[in-house]
N, C-alpha and C positions, 0 to 999 in steps of 0.2 A: 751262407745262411741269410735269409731273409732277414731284414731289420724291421724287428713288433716294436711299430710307436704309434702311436696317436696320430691322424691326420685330419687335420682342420674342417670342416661346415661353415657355413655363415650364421652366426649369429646375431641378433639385433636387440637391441638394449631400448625400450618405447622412450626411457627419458632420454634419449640422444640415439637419433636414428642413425647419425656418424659413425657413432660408435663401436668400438670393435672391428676398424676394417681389417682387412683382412683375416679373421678372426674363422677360420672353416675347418669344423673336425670330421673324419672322416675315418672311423674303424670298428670293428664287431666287438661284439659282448660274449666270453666263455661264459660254462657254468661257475666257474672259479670265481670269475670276476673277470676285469674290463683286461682283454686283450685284444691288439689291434696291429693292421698289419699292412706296411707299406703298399700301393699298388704300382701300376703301370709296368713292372718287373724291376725297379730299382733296389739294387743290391748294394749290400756293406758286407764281407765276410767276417765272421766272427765278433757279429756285434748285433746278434739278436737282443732284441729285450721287450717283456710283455711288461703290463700294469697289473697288478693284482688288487683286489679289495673283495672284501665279502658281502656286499652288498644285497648281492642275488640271495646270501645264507640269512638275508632278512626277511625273504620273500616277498621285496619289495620290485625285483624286476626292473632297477634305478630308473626309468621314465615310462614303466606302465602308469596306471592309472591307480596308483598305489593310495591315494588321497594323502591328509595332514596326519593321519592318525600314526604313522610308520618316522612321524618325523615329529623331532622338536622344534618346534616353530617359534618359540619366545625363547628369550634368553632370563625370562622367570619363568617359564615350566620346571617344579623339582624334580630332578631327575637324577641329580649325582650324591652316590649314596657317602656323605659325607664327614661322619663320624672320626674317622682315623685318619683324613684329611685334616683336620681342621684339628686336631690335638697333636699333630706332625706340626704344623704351621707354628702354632702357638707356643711349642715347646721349642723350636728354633727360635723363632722372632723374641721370645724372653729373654731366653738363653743371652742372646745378643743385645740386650738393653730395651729392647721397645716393651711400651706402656699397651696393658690387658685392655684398658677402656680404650683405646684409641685403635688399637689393631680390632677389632670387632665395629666401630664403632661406621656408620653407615651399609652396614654389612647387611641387615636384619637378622644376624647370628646374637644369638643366645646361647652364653657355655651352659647355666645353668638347666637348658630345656634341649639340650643335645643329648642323642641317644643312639644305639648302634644303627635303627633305624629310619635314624634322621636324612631325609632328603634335602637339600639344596638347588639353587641355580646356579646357572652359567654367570648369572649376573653378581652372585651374592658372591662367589666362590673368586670370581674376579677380582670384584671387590677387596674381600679379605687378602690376596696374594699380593695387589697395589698399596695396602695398607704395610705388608710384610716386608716390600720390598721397600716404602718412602721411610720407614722408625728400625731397621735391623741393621745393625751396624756389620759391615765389612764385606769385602770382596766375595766371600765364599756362601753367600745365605743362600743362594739359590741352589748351587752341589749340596751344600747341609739338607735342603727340604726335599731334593729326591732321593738323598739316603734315608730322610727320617720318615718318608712315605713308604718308602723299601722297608723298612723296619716293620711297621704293621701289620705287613702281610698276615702271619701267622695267625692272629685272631680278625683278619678282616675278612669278604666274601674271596678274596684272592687265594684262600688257602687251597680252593680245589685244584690251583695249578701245580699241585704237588704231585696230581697225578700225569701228568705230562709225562710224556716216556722219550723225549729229544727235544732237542733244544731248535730245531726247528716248528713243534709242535709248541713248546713254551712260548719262542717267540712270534709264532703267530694269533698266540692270546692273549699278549702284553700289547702288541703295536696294532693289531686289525680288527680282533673283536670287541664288540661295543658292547657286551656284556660285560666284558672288565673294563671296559674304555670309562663308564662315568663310577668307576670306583677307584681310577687307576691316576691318569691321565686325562684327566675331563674335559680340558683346554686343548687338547691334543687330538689330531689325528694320520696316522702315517703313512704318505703313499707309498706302493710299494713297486719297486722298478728293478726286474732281473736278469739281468747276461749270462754267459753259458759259467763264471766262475765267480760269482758273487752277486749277494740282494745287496737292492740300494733302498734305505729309507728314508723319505726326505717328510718335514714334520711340517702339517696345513696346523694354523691355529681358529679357533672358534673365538669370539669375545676377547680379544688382546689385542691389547691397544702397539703401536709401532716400538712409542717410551718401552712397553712390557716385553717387546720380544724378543731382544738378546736374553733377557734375565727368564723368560719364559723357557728358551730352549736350553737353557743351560740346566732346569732345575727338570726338565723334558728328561734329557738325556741322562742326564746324574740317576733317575729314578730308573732308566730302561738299565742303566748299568748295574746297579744295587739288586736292583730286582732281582735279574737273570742272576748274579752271583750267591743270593740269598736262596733261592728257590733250586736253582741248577748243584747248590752245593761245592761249587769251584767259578773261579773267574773264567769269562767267555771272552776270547780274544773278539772284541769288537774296534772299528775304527773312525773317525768323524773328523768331516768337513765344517768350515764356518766359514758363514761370506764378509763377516768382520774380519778386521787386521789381527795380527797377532798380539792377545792380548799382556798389559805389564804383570795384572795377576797368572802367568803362567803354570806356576806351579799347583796353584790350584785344578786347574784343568787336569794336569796330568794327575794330581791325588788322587781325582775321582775316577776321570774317563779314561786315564792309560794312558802311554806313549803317543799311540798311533794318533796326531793328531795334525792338521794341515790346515790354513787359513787362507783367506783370499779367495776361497773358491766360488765357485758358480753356484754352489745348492751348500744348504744346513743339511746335513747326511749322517745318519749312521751307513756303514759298510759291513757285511759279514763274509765270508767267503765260504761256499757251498760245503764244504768239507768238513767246515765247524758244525751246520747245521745237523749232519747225521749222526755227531755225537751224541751216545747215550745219556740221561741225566742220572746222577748218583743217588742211591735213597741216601733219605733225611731220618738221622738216629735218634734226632732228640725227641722225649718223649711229648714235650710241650707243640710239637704242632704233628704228632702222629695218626691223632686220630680228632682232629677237632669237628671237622668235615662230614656228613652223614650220606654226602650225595657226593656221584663220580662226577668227573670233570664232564661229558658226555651230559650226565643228568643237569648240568649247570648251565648249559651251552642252550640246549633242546628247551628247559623248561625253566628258564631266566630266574630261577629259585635256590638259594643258598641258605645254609642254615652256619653262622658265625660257632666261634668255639665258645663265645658264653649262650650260646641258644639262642641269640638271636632270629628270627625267619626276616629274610629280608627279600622284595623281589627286585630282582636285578631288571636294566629297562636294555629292551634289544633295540635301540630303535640310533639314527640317524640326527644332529643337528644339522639345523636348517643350511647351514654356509655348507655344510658337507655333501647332502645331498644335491646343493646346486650346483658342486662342482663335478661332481659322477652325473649329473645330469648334462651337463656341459660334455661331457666327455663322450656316454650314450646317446647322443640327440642325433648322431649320423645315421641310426639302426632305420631312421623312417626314410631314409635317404630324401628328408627336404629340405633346401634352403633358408627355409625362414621359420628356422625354431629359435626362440627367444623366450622373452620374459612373458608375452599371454598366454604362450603353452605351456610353461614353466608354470603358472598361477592355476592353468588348469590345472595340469596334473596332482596339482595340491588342492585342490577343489575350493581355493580363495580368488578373491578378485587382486585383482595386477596394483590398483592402491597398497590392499591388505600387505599384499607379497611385498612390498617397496619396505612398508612401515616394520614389517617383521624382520627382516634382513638390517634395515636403518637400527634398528635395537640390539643385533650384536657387531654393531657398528661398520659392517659392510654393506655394498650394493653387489645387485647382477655383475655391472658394466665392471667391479673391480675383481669379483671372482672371475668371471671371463679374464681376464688380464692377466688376473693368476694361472689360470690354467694353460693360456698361451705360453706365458713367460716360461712355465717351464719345460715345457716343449721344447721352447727354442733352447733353452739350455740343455737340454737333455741332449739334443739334437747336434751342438757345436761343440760345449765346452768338453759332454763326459764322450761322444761318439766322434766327432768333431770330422762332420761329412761333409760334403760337401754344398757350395750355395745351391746349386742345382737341386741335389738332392733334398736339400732341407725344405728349400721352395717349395716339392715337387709334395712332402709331407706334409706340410702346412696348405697347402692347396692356391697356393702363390703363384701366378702366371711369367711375373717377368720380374727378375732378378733387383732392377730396381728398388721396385716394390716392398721386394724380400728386405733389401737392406735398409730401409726408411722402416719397417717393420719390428723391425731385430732392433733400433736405434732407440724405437719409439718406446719397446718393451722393457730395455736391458739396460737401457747408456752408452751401449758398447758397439762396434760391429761387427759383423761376423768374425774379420780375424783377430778381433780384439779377445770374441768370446773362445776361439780356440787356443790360445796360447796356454 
């Protein structure tokens, strides 16, 4: 079998034109989303894997000429619909000792003017979660606040995933689609990377800061787990990677996420294995979230419009932040098959100037040159530690002429080299 991965382009970053050497992707775009596929006839058997995202189900075409409007561009655009968000938070971070004026307090949240169709930022929602995390006592607030986000579902816009008829269909509503992404997971977005016997999720974050994102992906993951158990009606055998050591609060990890747990690794992963995914999901008996819903899941998807179980109308936002679409932009830019797609064409395609684009990106606290890095890095990881091909091969996908190269490459991205990343 062909091995579908990403292969490198050259990209060039205007404020360091150094930058990103070797940095060259090269693979096509399904309808599905971003699949891509080794060339020259270099072969791995049995260790296919495509990139999934739904990009293209925005109708945005990831590097047509799609403009700004299909994307969040500030990290104060409201867009996350933040109600049961933020009464999750709040009712953890009490719970655990922290002060009501202090955890709101540079937020510009107001409990008293919050409503089920309160909108938020990426900025504001930050905020509040860095407040959650420096006043809430104990190792577990972060597990606590994706179970207490999982809890809301039932009267939040979340409820149409009731109509989900498998758990692969659940779970591609929970981790890919941005119509429950800023209801769900705001801070969150999951790439998705699949072999002939299991998906792998590995979680890009928007607005989190490095301090935020161990406690980010733990309160990530806690919530993808709850979820799926609350909604699906039974626990789904899921399993996760951390690229941290094995941590002393252990057993909280397993309370929430399960057994199946593995540290040191190369990527922050959930894992599902293909077999779980075709399982049916159980109807839900209780009468409290039976019929809260007036519109099918379908109806929610197509026309971004949900109506809550207290009557709320709310409209859900289909759209793309800005670090996300640059890095499926990063990913698509091979399709024109030219060398020197970067950050002017990147500013074009969003119809702002290359300043603008710098200053927007600088405000969810990243750049171009560090999402390119990102998208590298995990390539390479993808490439040694979970396929663990060889230097040649991996060279040859990365668009690396001479081995050297490759390994001053791999050094430069990871820490590591190459057979440090395959062990």
């Amino acid at each position: 079998m062909d091995l579908m991965l990403p292969r490198l382009t050259a990209l060039r970053d205007s404020e360091d034109e150094a930058a990103i050497a070797g940095a060259e992707y090269r693979h096509s775009t399904r309808l599905s989303g971003v699949g891509v596929s080794l060339k020259d006839g270099a072969k791995a058997p049995g260790m296919g894997v495509t990139v999934k995202d739904d990009a293209n189900e925005l109708g945005m075409g990831v590097i047509d000429s799609a403009g700004s409007a299909d994307v969040v561009m500030s990290s104060q655009d409201k867009v996350i619909v933040g109600y049961w968000l933020v009464r999750a938070a709040l009712n953890v971070a009490l719970s655990r000792g922290a002060n009501k004026n202090k955890l709101l307090r540079g937020t510009g949240i107001f409990e008293d003017a919050l409503q089920h169709y309160s909108l938020l930022s990426t900025k504001q929602y930050s905020s509040l979660l860095v407040n959650v995390q420096s006043q809430a006592r104990g190792g577990d607030v972060s597990f606590l606040l994706g179970g207490a986000f999982a809890s809301q579902w039932p009267s939040s816009p979340l409820n149409a995933l009731k109509a989900c008829e498998n758990v692969e269909q659940l779970l591609l509503q929970l981790t890919q689609r941005h119509t429950y992404r800023w209801c769900s997971l705001p801070l969150c977005q999951f790439q998705r990377f699949e072999n002939a016997d299991q998906i792998m999720l590995v979680p890009q974050f928007t607005g989190v800061s490095s301090k935020q994102l161990q406690f980010s992906i733990e309160m990530a993951f806690a919530s993808v787990v709850a979820l799926m158990k609350s909604i699906a009606n039974k626990r789904i055998r899921l399993s996760f990677s951390f690229t941290e050591s094995r941590p002393r609060n252990i057993a909280d990890y397993e309370t929430h996420l399960g057994l199946k747990l593995s540290f040191n690794r190369a990527f922050n992963s959930i894992c599902i294995e293909k077999n779980v995914l075709r399982q049916p999901l159980e109807l839900i008996a209780q009468s409290d979230c039976s019929a809260e819903s007036h519109v099918s899941l379908e109806g929610v998807v197509s026309n971004s419009a949900t109506q809550t179980k207290e009557g709320a109308s709310i409209e859900l936002q289909n759209r793309l932040s800005l670090p996300d679409f640059v890095r499926r932009y990063v990913y698509a830019s091979s399709n024109t098959q030219a060398a020197n797609i970067g950050l002017p064409e990147l500013a074009e395609t969003l119809n702002v100037s290359v300043a603008t684009l710098k200053r927007k990106l600088k405000e969810y606290g990243t750049s171009y040159r560090a999402l390119c890095e990102e998208v590298q890095r995990n390539h390479v990881l993808l490439l040694l530690s979970v396929h663990k091909v060889s230097n040649e091969t991996a060279a040859n996908a990365m668009g690396i002429n001479d081995l050297p190269n490759f390994r001053r490459t791999v050094k430069r991205l990871t820490g590591k080299t190459p057979s440090e990343l395959r062990i």
